[in-house]
C-alpha beads as a LAMMPS data file, in Angstrom:
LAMMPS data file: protein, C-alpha beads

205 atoms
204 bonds

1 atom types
1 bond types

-500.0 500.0 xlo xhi
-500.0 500.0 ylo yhi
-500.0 500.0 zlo zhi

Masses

1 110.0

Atoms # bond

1 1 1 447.587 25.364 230.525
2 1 1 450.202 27.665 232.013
3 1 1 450.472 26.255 235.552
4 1 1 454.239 25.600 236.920
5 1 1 454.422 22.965 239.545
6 1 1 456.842 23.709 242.486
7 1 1 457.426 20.553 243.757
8 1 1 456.935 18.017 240.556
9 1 1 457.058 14.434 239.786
10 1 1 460.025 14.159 237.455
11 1 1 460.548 16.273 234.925
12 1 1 463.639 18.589 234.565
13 1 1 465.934 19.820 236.869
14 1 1 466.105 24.175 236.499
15 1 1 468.859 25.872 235.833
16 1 1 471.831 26.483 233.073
17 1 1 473.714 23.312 232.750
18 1 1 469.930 21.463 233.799
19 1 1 469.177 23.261 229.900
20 1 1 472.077 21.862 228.430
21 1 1 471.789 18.944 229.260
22 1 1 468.412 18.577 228.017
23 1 1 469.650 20.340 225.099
24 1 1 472.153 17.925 223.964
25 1 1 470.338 14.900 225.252
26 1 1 467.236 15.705 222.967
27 1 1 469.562 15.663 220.184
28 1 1 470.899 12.154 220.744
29 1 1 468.568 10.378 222.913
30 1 1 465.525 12.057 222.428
31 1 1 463.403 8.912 223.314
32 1 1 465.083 8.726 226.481
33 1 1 464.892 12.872 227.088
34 1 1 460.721 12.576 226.201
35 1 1 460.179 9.943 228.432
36 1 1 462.086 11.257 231.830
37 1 1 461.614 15.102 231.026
38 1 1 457.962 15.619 230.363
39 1 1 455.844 15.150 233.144
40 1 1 452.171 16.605 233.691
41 1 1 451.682 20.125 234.378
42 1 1 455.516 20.554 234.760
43 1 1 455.998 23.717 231.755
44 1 1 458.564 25.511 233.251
45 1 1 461.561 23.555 232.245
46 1 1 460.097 23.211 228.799
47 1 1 459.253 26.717 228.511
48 1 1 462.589 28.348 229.483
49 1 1 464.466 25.641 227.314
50 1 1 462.006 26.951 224.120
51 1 1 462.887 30.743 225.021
52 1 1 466.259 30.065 225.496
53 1 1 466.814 28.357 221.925
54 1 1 464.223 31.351 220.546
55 1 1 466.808 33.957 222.618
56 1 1 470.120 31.839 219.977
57 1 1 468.328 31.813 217.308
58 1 1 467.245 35.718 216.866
59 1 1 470.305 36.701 218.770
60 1 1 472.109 35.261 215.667
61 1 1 470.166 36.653 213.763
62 1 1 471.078 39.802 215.317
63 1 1 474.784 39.360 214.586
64 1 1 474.889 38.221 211.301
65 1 1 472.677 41.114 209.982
66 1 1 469.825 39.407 208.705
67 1 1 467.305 40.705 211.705
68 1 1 464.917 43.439 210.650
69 1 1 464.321 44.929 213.906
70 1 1 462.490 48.209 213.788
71 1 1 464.181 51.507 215.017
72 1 1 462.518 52.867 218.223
73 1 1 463.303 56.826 218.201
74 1 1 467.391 56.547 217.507
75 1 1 468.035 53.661 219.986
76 1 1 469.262 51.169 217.477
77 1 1 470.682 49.102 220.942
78 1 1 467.344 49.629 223.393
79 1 1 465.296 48.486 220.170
80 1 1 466.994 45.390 219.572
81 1 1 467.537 44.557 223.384
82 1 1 463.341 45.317 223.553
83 1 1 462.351 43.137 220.343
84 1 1 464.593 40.083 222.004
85 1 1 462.503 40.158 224.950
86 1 1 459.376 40.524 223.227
87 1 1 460.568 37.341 220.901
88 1 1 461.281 35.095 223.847
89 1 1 459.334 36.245 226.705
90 1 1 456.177 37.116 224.874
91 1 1 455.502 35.240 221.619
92 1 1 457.678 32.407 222.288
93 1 1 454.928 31.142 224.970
94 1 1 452.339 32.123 223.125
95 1 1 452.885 30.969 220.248
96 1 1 453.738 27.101 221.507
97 1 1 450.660 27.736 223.597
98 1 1 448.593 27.958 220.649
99 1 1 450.289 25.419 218.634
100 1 1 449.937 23.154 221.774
101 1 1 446.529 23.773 221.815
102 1 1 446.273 22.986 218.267
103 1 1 448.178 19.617 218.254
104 1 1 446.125 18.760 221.276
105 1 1 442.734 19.046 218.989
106 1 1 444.142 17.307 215.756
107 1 1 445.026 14.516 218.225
108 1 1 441.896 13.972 220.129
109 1 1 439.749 12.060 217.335
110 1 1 442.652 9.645 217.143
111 1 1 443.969 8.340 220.650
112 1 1 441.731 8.514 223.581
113 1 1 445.148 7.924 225.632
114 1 1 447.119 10.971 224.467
115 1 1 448.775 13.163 227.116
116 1 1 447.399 16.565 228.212
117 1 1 448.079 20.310 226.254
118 1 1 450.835 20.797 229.365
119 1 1 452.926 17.421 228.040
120 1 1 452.151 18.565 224.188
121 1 1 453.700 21.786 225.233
122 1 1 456.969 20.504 226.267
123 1 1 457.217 18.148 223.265
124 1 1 457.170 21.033 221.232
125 1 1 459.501 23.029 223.167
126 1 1 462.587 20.532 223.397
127 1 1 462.000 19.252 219.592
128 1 1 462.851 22.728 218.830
129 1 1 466.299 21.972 220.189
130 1 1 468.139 21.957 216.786
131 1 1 466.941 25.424 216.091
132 1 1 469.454 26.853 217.603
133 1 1 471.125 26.936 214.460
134 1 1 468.045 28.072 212.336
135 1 1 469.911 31.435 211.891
136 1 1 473.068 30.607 210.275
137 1 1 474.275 31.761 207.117
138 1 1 474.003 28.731 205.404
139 1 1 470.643 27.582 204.041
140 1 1 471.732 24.086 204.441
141 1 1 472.149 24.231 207.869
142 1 1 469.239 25.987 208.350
143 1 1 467.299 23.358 206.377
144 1 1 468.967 20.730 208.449
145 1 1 467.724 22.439 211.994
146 1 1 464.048 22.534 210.986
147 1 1 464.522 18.872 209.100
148 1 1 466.074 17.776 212.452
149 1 1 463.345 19.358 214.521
150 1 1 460.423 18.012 212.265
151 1 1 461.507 14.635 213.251
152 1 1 462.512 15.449 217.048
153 1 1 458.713 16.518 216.960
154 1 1 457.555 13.290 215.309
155 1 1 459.698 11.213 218.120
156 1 1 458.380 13.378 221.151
157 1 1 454.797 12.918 220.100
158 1 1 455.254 9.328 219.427
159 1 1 456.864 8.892 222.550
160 1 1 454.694 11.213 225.034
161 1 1 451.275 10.559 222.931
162 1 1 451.793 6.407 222.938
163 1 1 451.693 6.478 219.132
164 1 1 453.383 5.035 216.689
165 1 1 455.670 6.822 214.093
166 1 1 453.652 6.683 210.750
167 1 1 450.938 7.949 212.921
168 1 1 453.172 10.522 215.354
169 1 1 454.294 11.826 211.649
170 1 1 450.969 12.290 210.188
171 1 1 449.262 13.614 212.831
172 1 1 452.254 16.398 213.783
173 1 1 452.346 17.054 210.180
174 1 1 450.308 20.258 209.965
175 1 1 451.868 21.630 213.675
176 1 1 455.110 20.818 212.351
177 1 1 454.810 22.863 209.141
178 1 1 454.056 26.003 211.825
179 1 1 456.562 25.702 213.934
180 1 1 459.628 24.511 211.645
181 1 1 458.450 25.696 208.332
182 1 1 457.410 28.906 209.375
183 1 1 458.430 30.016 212.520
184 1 1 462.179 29.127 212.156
185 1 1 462.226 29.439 208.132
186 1 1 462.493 25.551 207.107
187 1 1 460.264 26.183 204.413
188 1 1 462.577 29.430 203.032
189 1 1 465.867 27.388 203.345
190 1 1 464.303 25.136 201.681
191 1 1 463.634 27.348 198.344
192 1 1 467.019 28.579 199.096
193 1 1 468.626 25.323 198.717
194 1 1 466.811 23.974 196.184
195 1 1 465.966 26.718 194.118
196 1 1 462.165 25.924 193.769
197 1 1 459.130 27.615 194.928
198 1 1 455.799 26.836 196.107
199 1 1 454.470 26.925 192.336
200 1 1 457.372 24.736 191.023
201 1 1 456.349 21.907 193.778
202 1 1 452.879 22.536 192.911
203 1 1 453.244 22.107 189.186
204 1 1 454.923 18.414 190.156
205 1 1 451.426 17.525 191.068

Bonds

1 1 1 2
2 1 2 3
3 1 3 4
4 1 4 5
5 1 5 6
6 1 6 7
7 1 7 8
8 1 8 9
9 1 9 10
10 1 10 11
11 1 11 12
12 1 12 13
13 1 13 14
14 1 14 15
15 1 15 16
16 1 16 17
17 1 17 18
18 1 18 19
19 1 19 20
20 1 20 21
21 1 21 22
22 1 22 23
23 1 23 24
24 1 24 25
25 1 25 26
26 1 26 27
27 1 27 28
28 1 28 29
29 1 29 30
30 1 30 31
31 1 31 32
32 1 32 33
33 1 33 34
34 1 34 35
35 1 35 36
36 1 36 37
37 1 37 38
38 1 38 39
39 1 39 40
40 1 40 41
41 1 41 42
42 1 42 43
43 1 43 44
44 1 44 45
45 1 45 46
46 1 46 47
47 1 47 48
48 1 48 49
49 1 49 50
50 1 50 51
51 1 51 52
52 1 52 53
53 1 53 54
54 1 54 55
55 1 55 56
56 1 56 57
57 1 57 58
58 1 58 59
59 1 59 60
60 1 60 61
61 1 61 62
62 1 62 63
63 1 63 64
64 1 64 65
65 1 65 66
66 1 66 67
67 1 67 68
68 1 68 69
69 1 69 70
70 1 70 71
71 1 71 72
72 1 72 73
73 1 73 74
74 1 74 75
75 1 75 76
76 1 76 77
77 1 77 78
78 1 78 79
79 1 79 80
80 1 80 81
81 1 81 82
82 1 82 83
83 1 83 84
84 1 84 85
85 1 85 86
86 1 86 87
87 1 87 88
88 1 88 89
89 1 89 90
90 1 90 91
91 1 91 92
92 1 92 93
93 1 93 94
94 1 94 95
95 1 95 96
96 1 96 97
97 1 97 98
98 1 98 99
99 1 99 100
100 1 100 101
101 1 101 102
102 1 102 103
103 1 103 104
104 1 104 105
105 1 105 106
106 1 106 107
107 1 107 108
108 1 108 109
109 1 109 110
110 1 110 111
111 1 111 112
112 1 112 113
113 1 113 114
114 1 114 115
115 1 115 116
116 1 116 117
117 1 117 118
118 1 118 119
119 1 119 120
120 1 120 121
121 1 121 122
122 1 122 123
123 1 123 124
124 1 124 125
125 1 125 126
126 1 126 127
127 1 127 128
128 1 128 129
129 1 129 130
130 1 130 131
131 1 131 132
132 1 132 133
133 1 133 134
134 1 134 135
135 1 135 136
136 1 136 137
137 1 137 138
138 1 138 139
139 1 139 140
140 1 140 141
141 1 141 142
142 1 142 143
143 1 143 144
144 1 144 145
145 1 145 146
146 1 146 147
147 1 147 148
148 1 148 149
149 1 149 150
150 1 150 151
151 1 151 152
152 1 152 153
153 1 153 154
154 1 154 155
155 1 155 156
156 1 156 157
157 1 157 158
158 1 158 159
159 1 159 160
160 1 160 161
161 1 161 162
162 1 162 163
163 1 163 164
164 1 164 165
165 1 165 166
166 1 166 167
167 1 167 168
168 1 168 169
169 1 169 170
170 1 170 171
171 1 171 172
172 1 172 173
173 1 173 174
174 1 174 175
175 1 175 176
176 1 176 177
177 1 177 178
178 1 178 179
179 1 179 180
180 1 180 181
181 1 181 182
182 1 182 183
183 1 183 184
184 1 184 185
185 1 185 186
186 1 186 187
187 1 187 188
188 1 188 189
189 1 189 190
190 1 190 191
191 1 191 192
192 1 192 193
193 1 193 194
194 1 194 195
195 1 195 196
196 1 196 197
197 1 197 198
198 1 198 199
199 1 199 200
200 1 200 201
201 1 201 202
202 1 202 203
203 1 203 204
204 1 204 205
C-alpha cells in the first residue's frame, strides 16, 4: 500500500512546478490528469501533491486566525511549525490511507475491474486539489472547494475505476462525505452558508 516506485510507468513527474501542474490540470482537465497521472504502485507524486494542498490549507488557517493549535511550553512558533508537520507528514497519509482502503472495500462487490488501493490513493489525493482554498474566510468559497472536490472525486473514480458517473457518484458517496465534509469542513460551510443544521435537513425528511 505504501510502496514508491523508482523507475515507474507513467505517472507524474516530481518536483515543484511537476505539482503545479498537476494542480491546475486536475482542475480543468481532470479526465485527462486521472488517466496519464495515476499509474500502479506509483504514490509518491500523489502523496506529496495531497500534503502539499494539506500544508495551504492549515497554513491558511494559520494566518487568518482560525487554527487552534495547542501551546507547547511558551513556544507559540515551534508549536505551530510542529502541528504543520504532524498535519501533512503524519495524518495526511494516513488518513487517505485509510480512506483508500475504505473506498477500495465499498468498491469491490461492484466492479471486478476496479484499480488497486495504490491508484484509489492517488484519486483521492489530486481530487483534493481545490482544497487549497478550504481555509478562506468565506464560507462560500469554502463550500465551493469541498463541492468542487466531491465531484473531482466522482470524475477520478469514474475515470481510474472504469465506472460510470451515476455509479462513480454513488459509490464515492460515503468516502467523499470523509474527506470533503469532514476533513476540510464542507459540511460546516455548508451550515454556515445556509444557515441550517443537521436537524433542520433531517426534519425535511
Amino acid at each position: 500500500m505504501t510502496q514508491w516506485v523508482e523507475n515507474p510507468e507513467g505517472g507524474r513527474d516530481r518536483g515543484p512546478v511537476a505539482l503545479l501542474r498537476a494542480w491546475g490540470e486536475v482542475l480543468v482537465r481532470p479526465r485527462r490528469l486521472f488517466r496519464s497521472a495515476v499509474a500502479p504502485a506509483d504514490q509518491a507524486p500523489g502523496l506529496a501533491f495531497a500534503a502539499t494542498v494539506v500544508l495551504v490549507e492549515e497554513l491558511t488557517r494559520v494566518l487568518t486566525g482560525t487554527a487552534a493549535y495547542p501551546v507547547l511550553g511558551t513556544r507559540p512558533t515551534a508549536s505551530v511549525v510542529l502541528w504543520l508537520a504532524v498535519a501533512t507528514v503524519l495524518v495526511a497519509p494516513a488518513g487517505l490511507h485509510l480512506v483508500a482502503a475504505l473506498q477500495t472495500v465499498i468498491l469491490i462487490p461492484f466492479t471486478e475491474e476496479r484499480a488497486g488501493v495504490s491508484e484509489t490513493v492517488q484519486t483521492l489525493a489530486y481530487a483534493g486539489a481545490p482544497c487549497v482554498f478550504a481555509a478562506l474566510p468565506s464560507p462560500a468559497v469554502r463550500l465551493v472547494a469541498a463541492a468542487y472536490g466531491a465531484l473531482l472525486l466522482v470524475v477520478g473514480t469514474s475515470e481510474v475505476h472504469g465506472l460510470s458517473l451515476p455509479a462513480a457518484a454513488a459509490l464515492s458517496a460515503v468516502p467523499s462525505a470523509l474527506v470533503f465534509g469532514y476533513a476540510f469542513r464542507g459540511f460546516a460551510s455548508f451550515s454556515a452558508v445556509t444557515g441550517l443544521t443537521w436537524a433542520d435537513l433531517a426534519a425535511l425528511f
